[in-house]
C-alpha positions in Angstrom: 0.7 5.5 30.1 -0.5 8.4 28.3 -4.3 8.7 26.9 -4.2 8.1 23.4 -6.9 10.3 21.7 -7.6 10.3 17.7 -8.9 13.8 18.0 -7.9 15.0 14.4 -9.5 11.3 12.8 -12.6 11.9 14.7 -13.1 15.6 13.1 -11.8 14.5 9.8 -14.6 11.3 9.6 -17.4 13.3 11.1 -17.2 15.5 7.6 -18.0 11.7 6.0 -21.7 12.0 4.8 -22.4 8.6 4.9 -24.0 7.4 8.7 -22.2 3.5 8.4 -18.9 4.0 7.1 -18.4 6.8 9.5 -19.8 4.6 12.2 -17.7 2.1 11.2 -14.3 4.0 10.8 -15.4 5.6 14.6 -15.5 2.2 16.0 -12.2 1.7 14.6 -11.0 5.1 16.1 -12.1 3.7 19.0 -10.3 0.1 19.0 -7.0 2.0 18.5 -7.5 3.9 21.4 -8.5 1.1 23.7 -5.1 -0.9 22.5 -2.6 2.3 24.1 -1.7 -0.2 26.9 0.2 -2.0 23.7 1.6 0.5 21.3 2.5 -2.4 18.7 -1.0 -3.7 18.7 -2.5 0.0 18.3 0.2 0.4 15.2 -1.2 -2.4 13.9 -4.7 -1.1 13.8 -3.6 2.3 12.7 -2.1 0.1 9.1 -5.7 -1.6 8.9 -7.1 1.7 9.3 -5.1 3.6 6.8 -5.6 0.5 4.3 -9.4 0.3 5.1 -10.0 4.2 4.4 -7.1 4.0 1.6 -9.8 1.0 0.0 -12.7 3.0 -0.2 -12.1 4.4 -3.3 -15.8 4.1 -4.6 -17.3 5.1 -1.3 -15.4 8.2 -0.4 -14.5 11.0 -2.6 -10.3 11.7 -3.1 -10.8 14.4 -0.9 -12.2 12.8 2.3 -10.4 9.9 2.1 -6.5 11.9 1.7 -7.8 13.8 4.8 -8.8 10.9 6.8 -5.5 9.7 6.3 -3.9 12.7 6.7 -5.4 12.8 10.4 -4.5 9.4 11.3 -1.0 10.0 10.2 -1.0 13.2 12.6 -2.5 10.9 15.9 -0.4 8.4 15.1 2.5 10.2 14.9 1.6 12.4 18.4 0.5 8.9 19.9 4.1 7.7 19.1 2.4 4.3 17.3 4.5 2.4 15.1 2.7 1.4 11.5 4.1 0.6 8.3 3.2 3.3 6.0 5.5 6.4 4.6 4.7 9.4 4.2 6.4 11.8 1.8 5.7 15.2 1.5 6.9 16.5 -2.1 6.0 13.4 -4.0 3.4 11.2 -6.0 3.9 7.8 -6.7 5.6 5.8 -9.8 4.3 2.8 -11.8 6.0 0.7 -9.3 3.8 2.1 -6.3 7.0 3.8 -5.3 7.0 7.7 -3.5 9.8 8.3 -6.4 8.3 11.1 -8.4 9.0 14.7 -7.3 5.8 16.8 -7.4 6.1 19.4 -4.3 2.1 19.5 -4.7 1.6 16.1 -3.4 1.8 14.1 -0.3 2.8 10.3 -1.2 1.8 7.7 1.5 3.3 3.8 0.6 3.1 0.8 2.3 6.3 -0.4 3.5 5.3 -4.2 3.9 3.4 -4.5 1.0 5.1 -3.8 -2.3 3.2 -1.6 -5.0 1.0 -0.4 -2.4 1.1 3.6 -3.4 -1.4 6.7 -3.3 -1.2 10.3 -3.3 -3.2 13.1 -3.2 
């Protein structure tokens, strides 16, 4: 077993300014990291996560919220944890909540179990 560390998610919510959501989202940082015995289980709270911050949309600005997400994506993906969100590079979503329209500005992220479940920043 290797030791799973959210190192990029930790930096990327200390920027948060507000003291409970970052407290919060840390504690949730942390549950992922105690689950690395059961990589399905930690997948499952990196979706929770990435919905949870995804949420936020009145408590965190674009900005902080795309790079939260943007570093759990990266842990994640170095942690080897299965979740179901996609993430396309190149592309914005459609009407449909769909990673379908080509904008090579953008990074897309969709959720794969949840239909019409779209962002991108």
């Amino acid at each position: 077993m290797t030791d799973m560390k959210f190192t990029a998610s930790r930096k990327a919510i200390a920027k948060i300014e507000k003291k409970k959501i970052r407290q919060d989202l840390e504690q949730m940082i942390s549950r992922i990291e105690k689950t690395s015995t059961n990589k399905e289980g930690a997948g499952r709270h990196v979706s929770n996560l990435i919905r949870v911050v995804a949420s936020l949309e009145n408590t965190l600005t674009k900005k902080n919220r795309m790079s939260v997400i943007e570093s759990i994506f990266s842990d994640a993906k170095k942690a080897e944890l299965p979740h179901q969100w996609e993430r396309k590079e190149g592309y914005e979503c459609d009407k449909q909540g769909n990673c379908s329209i080509v904008n090579p500005d953008k990074i897309c992220y969709r959720d794969t179990w949840v239909p019409g479940v779209c962002m991108s920043g």
